[in-house]
C-alpha beads as a LAMMPS data file, in Angstrom:
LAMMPS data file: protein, C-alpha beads

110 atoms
109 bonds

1 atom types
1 bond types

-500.0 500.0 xlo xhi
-500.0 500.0 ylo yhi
-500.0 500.0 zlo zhi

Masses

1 110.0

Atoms # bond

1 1 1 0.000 0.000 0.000
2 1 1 2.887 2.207 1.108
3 1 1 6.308 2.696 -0.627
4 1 1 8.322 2.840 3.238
5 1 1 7.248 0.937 6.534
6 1 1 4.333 2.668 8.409
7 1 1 3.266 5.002 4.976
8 1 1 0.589 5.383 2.560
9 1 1 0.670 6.486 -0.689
10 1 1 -2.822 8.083 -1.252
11 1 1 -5.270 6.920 -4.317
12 1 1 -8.527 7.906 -5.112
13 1 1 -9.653 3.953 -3.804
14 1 1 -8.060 4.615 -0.624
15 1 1 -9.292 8.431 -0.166
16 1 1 -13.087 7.306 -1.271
17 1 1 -12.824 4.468 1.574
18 1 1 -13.105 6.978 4.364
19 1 1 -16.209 9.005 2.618
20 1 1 -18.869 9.047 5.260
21 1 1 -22.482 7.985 4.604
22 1 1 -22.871 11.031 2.507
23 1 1 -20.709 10.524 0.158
24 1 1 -18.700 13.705 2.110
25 1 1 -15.526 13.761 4.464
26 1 1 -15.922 15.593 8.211
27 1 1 -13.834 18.233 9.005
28 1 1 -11.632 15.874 11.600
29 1 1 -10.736 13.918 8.594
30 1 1 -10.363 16.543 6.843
31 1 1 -7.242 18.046 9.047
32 1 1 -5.746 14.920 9.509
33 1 1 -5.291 14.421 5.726
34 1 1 -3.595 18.301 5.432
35 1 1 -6.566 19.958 4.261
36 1 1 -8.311 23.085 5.050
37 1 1 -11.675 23.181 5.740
38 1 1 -13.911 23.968 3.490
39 1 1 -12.154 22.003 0.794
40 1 1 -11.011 23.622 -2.230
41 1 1 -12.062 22.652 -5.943
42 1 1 -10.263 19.900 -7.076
43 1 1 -8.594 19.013 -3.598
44 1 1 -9.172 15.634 -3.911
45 1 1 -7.438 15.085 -6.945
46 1 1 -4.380 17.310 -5.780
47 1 1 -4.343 14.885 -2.883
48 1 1 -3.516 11.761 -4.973
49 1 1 -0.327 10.664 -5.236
50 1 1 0.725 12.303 -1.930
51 1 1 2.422 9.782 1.027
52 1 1 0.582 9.967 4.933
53 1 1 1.572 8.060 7.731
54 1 1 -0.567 5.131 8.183
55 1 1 -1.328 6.220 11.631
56 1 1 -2.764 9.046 10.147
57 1 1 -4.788 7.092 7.392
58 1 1 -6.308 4.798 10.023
59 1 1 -7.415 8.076 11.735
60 1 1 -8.623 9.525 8.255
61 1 1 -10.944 5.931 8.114
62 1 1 -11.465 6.009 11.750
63 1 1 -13.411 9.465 11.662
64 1 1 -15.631 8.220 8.643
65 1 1 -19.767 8.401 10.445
66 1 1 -19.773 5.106 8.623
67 1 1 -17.339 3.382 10.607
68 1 1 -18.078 5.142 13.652
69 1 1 -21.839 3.804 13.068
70 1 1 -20.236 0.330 12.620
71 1 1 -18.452 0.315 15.682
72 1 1 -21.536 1.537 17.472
73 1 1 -23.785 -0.861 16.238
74 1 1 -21.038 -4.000 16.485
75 1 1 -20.919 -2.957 20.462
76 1 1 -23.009 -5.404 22.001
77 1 1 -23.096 -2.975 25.666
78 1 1 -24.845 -0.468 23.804
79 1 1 -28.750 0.229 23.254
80 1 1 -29.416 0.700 19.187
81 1 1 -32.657 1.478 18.548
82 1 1 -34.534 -0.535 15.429
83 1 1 -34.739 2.606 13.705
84 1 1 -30.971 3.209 13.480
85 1 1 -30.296 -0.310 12.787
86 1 1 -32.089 -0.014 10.011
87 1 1 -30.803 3.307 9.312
88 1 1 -27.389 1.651 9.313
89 1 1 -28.028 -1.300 7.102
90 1 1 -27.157 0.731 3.665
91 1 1 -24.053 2.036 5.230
92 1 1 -22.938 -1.689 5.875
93 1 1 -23.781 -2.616 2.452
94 1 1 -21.988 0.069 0.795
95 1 1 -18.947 -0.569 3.123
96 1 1 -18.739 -4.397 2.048
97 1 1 -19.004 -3.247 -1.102
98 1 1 -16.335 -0.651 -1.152
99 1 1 -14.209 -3.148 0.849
100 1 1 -14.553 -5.245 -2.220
101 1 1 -13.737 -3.369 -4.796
102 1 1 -10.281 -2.211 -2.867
103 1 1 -9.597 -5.970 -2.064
104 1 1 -10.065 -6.490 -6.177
105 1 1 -7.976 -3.369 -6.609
106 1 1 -5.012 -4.733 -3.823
107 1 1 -4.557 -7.936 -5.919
108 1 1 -4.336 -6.022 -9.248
109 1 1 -1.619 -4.022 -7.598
110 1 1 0.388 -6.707 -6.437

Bonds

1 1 1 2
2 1 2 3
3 1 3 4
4 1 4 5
5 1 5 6
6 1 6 7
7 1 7 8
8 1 8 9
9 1 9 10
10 1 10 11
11 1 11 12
12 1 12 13
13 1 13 14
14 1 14 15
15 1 15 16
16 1 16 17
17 1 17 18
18 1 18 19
19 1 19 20
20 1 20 21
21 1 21 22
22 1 22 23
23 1 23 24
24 1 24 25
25 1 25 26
26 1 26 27
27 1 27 28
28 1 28 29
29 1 29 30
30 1 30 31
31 1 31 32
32 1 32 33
33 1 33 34
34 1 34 35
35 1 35 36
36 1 36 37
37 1 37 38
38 1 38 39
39 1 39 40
40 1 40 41
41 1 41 42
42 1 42 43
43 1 43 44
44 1 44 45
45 1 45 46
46 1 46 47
47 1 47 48
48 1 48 49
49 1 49 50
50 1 50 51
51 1 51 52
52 1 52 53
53 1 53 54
54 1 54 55
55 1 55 56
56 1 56 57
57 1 57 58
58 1 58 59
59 1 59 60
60 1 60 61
61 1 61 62
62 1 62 63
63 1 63 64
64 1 64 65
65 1 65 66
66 1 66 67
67 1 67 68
68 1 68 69
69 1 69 70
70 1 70 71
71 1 71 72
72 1 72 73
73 1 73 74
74 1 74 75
75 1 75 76
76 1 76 77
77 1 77 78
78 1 78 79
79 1 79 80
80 1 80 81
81 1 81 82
82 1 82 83
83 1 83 84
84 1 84 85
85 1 85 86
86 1 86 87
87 1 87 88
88 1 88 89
89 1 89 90
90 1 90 91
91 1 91 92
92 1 92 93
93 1 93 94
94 1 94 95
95 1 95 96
96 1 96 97
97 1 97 98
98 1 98 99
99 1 99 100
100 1 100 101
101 1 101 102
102 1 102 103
103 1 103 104
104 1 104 105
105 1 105 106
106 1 106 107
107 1 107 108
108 1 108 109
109 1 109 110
């Protein structure tokens, strides 16, 4: 994924994998990632090519609301309701199937 031990080198796979439920970033991830908040036109694609730390990409996917919701629902100590359970359900779905396509993208790669 990385060219050195403990980096990233950032695609557009890798950035899209931390969108939230939206299809949007937060502003957290955001500032861990180097940039300002708003975003400016065509940040994304300026961002490509460009090497994190992988601490800081697990942060950057950390901070998505989808995986936040996933942890939240996965926690078997807390009380979800039915409604967001089912509120939840496309954002699993679309997370497998994200998941999926960067698995199929990993073994091209390498």
């Amino acid at each position: 994924m990385g060219n050195e031990m403990g980096s990233v080198v950032l695609t557009k796979a890798l950035i899209e994998a931390g969108r939230t439920g939206s299809a949007g970033y937060t502003k957290k991830q955001l500032k861990i990632i180097g940039i300002e908040h708003p975003p400016r036109k065509g940040w994304l694609l300026n961002l490509i090519g460009t090497t994190i730390t992988q601490e800081a990409y697990d942060k950057f996917v950390a901070f998505s609301t989808a995986n936040r919701a996933e942890v939240f629902l996965s926690d078997p100590s807390l009380t979800v309701s039915k409604r967001a359970m089912a509120l939840a359900e496309p954002t699993k779905e679309q997370q497998a199937h994200d998941e999926s396509l960067l698995r199929g993208l990993a073994s091209k790669e390498g």
